[in-house]
C-alpha positions in Angstrom: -70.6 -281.9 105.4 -73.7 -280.3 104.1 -74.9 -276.8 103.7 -72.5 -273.9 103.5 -70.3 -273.6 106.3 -68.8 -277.0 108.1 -69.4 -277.5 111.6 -73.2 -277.4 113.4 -72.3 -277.1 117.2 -72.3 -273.7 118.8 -71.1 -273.1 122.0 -74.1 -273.7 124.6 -72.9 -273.2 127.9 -72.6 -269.9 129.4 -69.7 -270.3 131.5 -67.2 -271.1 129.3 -68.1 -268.4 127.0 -67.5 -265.7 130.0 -64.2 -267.9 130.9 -62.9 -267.8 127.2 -64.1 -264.6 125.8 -61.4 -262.3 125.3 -58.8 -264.7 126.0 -57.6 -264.9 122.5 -53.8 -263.6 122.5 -53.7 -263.3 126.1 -55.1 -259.7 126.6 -56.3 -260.7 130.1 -57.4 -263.8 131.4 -56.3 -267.1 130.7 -54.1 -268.3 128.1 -56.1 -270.1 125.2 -53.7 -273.0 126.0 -55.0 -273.8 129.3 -58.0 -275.0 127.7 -59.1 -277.8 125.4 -59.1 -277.8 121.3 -62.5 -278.9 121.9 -63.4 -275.6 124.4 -61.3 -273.1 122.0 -62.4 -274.5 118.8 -66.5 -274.0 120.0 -65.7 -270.5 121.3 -64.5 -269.9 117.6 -67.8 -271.6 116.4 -69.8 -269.3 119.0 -67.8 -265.9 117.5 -68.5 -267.0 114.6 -72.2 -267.3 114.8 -72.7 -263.6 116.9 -69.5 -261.7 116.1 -70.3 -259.0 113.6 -66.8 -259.5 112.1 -65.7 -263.2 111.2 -62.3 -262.6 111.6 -62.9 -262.1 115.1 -63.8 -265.9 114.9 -60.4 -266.8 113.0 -57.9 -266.2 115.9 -59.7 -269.0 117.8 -59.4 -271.8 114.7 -55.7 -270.8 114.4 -55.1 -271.5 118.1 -56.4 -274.7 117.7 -54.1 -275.9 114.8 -51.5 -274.3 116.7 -51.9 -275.4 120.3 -53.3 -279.1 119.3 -51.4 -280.1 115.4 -52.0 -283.5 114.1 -56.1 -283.0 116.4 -58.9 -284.1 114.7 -60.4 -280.5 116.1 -56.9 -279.5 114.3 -58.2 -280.8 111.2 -61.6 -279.1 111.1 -60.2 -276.1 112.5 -58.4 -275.7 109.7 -61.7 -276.1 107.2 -63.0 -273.5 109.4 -59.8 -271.4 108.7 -60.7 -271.6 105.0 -64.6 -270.7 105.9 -63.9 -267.9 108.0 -61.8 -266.3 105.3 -64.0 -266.9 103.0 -66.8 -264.9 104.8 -64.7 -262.9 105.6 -64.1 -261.6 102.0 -60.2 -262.7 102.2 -60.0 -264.7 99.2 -56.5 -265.3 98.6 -56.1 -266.0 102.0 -59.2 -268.2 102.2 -57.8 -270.5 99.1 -54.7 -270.8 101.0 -56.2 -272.2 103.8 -58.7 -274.8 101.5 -55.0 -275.5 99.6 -53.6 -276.4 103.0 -56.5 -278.8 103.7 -56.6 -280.7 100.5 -52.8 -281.0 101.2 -52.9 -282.3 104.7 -56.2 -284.5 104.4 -56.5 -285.4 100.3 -58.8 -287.7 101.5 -60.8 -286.4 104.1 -64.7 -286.1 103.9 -64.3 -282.6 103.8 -61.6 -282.7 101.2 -64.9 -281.8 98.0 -65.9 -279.0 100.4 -62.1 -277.8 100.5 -61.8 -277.9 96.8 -65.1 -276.1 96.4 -64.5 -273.4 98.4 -61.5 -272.7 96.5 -63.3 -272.4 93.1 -66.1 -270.2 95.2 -63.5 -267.9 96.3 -63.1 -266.8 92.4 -66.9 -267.4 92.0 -67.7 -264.5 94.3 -65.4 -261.8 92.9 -66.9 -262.2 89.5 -67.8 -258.5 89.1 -70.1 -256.9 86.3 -69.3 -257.6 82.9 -67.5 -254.3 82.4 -64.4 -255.8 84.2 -61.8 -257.6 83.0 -63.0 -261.3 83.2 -60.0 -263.5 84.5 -61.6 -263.9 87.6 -64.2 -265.8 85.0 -61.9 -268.1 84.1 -60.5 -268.8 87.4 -63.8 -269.7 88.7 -64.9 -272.1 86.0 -61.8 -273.6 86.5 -61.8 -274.6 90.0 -65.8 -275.3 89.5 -65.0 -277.8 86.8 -62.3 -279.6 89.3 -65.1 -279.8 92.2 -67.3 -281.4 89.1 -64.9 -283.7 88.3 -63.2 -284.4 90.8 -65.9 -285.6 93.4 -69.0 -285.6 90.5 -71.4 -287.0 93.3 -71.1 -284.5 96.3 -73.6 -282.5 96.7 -71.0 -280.0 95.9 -70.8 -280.6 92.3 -74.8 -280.0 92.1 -74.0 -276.7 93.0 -70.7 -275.8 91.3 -72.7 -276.9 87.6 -75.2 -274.1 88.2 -72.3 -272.1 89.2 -70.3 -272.9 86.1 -73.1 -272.3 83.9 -73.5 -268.6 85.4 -69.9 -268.1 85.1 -70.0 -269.1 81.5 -72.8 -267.3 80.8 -70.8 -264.4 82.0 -67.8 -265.3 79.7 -70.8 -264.7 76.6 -71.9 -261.5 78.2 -68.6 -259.7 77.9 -68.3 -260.7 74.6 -71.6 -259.6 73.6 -70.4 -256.2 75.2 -67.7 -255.7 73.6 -69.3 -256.8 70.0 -71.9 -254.5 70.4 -69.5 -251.7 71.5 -68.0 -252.8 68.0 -71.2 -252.5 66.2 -72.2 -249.0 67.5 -69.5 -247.4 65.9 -69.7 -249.2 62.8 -66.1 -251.4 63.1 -68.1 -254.1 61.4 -65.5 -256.9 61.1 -64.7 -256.2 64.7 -68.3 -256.6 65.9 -68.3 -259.5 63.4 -65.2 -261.1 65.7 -67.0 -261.2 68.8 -70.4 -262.3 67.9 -68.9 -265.3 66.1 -67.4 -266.5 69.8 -70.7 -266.3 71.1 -72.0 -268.7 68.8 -69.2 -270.8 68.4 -67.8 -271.1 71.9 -70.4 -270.0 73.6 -74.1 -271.7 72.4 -76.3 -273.3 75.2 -75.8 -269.5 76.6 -78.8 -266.8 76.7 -76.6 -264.5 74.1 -76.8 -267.0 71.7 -79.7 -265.7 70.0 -78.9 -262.1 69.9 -75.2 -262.5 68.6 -77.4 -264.3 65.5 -78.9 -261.4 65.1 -76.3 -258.9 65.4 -74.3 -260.9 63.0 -77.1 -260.1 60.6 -77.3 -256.7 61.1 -73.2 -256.7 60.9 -72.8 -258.6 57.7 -76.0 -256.5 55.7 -74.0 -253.9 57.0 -70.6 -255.2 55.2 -72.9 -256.3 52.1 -72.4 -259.8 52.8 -76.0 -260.9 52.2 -75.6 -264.9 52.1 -73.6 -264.9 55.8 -76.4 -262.6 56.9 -79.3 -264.7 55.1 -77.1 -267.8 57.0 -77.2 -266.5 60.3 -80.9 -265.9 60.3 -81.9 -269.3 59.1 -79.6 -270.6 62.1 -82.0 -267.9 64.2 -85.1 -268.8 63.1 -84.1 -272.6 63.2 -83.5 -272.5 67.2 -85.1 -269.2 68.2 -88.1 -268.6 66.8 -90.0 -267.1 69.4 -87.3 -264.9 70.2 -87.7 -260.9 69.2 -84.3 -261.4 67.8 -85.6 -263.3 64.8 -88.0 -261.2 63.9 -85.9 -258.1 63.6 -83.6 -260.2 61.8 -86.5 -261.3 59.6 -87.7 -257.5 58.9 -83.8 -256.5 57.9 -84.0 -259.2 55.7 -87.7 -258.6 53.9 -86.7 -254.9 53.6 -83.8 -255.9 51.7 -86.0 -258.5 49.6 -84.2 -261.5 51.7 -85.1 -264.8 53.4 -83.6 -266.4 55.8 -81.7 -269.6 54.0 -78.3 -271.1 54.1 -76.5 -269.8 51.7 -72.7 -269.4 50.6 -69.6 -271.2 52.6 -68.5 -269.2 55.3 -68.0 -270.7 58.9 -71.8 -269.8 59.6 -72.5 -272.4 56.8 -70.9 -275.3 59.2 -72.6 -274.0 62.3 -75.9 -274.0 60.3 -74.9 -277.8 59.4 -74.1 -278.8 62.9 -77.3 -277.1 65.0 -79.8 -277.6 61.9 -79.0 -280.2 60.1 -77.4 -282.1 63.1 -74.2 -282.6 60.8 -70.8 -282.6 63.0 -68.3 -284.2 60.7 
């Protein structure tokens, strides 16, 4: 399967659109079973394609599961399940129906789509960094299965760059938050925060900036040699960045340089991404 959605027929002739359309649930016409699970599963394909709403698509896979279990149509009927709700904006329900799949065909071709579509169903309610960021956690979850679990689909390509987004959104709620801290001058607090970033969270784009609110945090607290640490670390792997030099100017207006100095935990960071010292 390649591409977002499974499936690439659409329904081309005209008179079994005009047969099926509106036969879904009986309303008038024919019953959906008087036809094939290869006639109702394109009709689904066809509402799919034109229908403003997706779900009106749905009612047509279902059938087909339901009329023909144990089809191959069944089978990708039910992918298409998991798709519809999906676009649909059904998440919950669109993870059920990728569950359902994986459970039924563990080793079907479809099966890293299945399990990627799961993990994107948390991927897309990732909201601003404001909100509360479980979703985040979900969603490099299931993106770290998909890489794992089938590392040469072309489905693991994509759920990398979706991890790294995700974790880069992990960084950018702790940067909130530190900051937050910082404003209001709850130093240690700040402190906390920051310290993830760099720890946990360094091939990010906060990295650079927690450095340097550290600095400002710990000149704030007095502690010159963590500050003095943090900048070294700074101007070590960010140089270029704005970051170090107002980080550089806190520290010249204080008569300081950025150097390694003292034991705190910035010491052993400033060992490991300087001095390429792990152990």
């Amino acid at each position: 399967m390649s591409g977002n959605r499974p499936g690439a027929g659409i329904l081309k002739t005209a008179l079994l659109v005009a047969v099926l359309a509106g036969c879904a649930g009986g309303s008038r016409g024919p019953a959906l079973d008087t036809f094939t699970a290869e006639q109702i599963y394109k009709r689904g394909e066809l509402e799919l394609e034109t229908a403003r709403n997706p779900e009106d698509a749905l009612v047509y896979f279902q059938e087909v599961e339901r009329l023909y279990p144990y089809t191959e149509f069944a089978k990708r009927a039910l992918i298409m399940q998991a798709f519809t709700l999906h676009k649909a904006k059904k998440y919950p329900e669109a993870r059920d129906a990728a569950q359902r799949f994986l459970d039924f065909y563990p080793g079907d071709e479809d099966a890293p789509y299945a399990l990627y579509l799961m993990a994107l169903s948390y991927y897309d309610q990732i909201d601003d960094v404001g909100r509360d960021q479980g979703i985040t956690f979900q969603a490099l979850r299931g993106m770290r299965d998909v890489i794992e679990t089938y590392p040469d689909s072309e489905y693991a390509r994509s759920a990398i760059l979706k991890f790294d987004l995700a974790f880069d959104q992990l960084a950018a709620k702790e940067m909130e938050v530190g900051r937050y801290y910082l404003k209001r001058g709850h130093y240690t607090a700040a402190i906390n925060r920051f310290r993830i970033v760099v720890q946990d969270f360094q091939t990010t784009s906060h990295t650079a900036e927690a450095l340097h609110r550290l600095v400002e945090s710990y000149l704030a607290l007095g502690l010159e040699a963590e500050a003095q640490t943090a900048a070294a670390i700074l101007g070590f792997n960010y140089q270029a960045s704005p970051f170090y030099d107002d980080s550089f100017r806190l520290l010249k207006g204080r008569g300081l340089s950025p150097e390694a100095k003292g034991d705190s935990w910035l010491r052993s960071v400033y060992r490991q991404m300087v001095r390429g010292e792990w152990l």
